[in-house]
N, C-alpha and C positions, 0 to 999 in steps of 0.2 A: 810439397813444392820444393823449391830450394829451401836448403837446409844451411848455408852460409851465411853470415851475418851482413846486414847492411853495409857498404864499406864509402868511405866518401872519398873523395875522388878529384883532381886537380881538372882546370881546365885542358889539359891536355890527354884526357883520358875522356872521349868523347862516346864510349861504348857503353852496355852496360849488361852482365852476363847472366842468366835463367840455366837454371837444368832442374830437369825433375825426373831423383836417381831413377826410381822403380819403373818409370818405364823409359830408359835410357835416351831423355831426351835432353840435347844441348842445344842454347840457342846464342844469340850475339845478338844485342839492337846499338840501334844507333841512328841519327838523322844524316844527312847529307846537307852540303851547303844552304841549299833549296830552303831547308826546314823538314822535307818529305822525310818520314822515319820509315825504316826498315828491321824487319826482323828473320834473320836470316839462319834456318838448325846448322850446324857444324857434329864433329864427330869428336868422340871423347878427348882423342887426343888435341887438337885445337885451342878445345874448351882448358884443356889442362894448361896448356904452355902461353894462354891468355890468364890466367889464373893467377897461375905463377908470377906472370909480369903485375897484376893487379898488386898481389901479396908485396913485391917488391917494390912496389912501387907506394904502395900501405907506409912498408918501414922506411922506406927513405924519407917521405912526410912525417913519420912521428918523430925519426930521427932530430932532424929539421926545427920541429916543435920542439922535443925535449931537451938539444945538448948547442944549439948555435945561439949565441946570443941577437935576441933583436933590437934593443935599444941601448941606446951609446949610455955611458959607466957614467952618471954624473950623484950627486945626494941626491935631489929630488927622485930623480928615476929610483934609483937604489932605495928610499924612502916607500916608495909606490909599492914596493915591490918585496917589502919584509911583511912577513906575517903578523908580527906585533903592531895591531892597529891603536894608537893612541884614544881613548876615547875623551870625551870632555865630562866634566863634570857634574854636567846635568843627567848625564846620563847614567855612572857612578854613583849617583844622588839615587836614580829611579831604579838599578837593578839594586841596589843595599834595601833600600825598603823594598821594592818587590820579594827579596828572598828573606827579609825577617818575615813580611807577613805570610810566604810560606812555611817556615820554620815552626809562626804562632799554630797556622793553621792544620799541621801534620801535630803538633803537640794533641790536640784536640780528638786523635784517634785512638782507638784502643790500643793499648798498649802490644801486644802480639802485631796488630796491622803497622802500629809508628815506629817500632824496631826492623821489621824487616823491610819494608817502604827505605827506610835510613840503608839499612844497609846494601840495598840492592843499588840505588840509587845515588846514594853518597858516598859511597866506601868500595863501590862497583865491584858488589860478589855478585857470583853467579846464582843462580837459583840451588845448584846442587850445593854449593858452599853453605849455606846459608840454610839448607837439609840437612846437613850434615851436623850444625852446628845446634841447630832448633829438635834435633832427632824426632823428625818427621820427613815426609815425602817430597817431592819437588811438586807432585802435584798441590798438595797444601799449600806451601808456600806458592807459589802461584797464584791460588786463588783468592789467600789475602791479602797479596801485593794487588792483585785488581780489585776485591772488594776496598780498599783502602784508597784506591783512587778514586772507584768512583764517589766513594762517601769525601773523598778531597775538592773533587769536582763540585758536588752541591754544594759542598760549605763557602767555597768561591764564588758559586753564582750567589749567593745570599750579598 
């Protein structure tokens, strides 16, 4: 069927476009004031120069979204709108214990699964790194980074 991606669309783009290349069909829909919707084929070229307008009409909206500003410059706003979320306490309180008792809980695995588990995850090597460094395969390493999960997983549910 169509092979172009969903595209989203302002209220003023009240069409919506189908082709299906291999057998060189192009259509156009759209309702009328009525509500009565219509689907009407058009010919390649149409279809291209509604397209076209769609596409630009794409980047004008993301433009829009990405580079105008929409709310007036005050702290607050500016606040809302930094990425550094402050958290509270309690919550600083619940991920420090959360991550000792995983820290206790990875201690607990064979040592081959709790080094490379570490380094895949805390030290974010890749699997070939971490082959490299183990001189073995990636597929190895692989598969005691998931055995060592899931032996992580039981010991969690416990």
């Amino acid at each position: 069927m169509d092979s172009r991606p969903k595209r989203r669309k302002t209220k003023d783009n009240p069409y919506t476009l189908e082709s299906i290349e291999e057998m060189k069909i192009y259509r156009v829909s759209f309702c009328d004031n009525t509500g009565k919707k219509y689907k009407i084929d058009i010919n390649q070229d149409i279809f291209e120069v509604l397209n076209q307008f769609e596409l630009d009409d794409l980047k004008l909206l993301n433009e829009y979204d990405r580079h105008i500003e929409h709310l007036e410059q005050s702290d607050e706003t500016l606040y809302k709108k930094s990425k550094i979320k402050e958290k509270n306490t309690e919550t600083k309180l619940l991920e420090k214990f959360m991550l000792e008792n995983l820290y206790k809980k990875i201690s607990e695995l064979p040592d081959i699964q709790k080094r490379r588990i570490k380094m895949y995850f805390f030290e974010d090597m890749t699997l070939q790194e971490i082959a490299n460094i183990e001189h073995c395969s990636c597929r190895a390493v692989k598969y005691s980074i998931d055995a060592g999960l899931s032996k992580l997983k039981k010991i969690l549910k416990k």
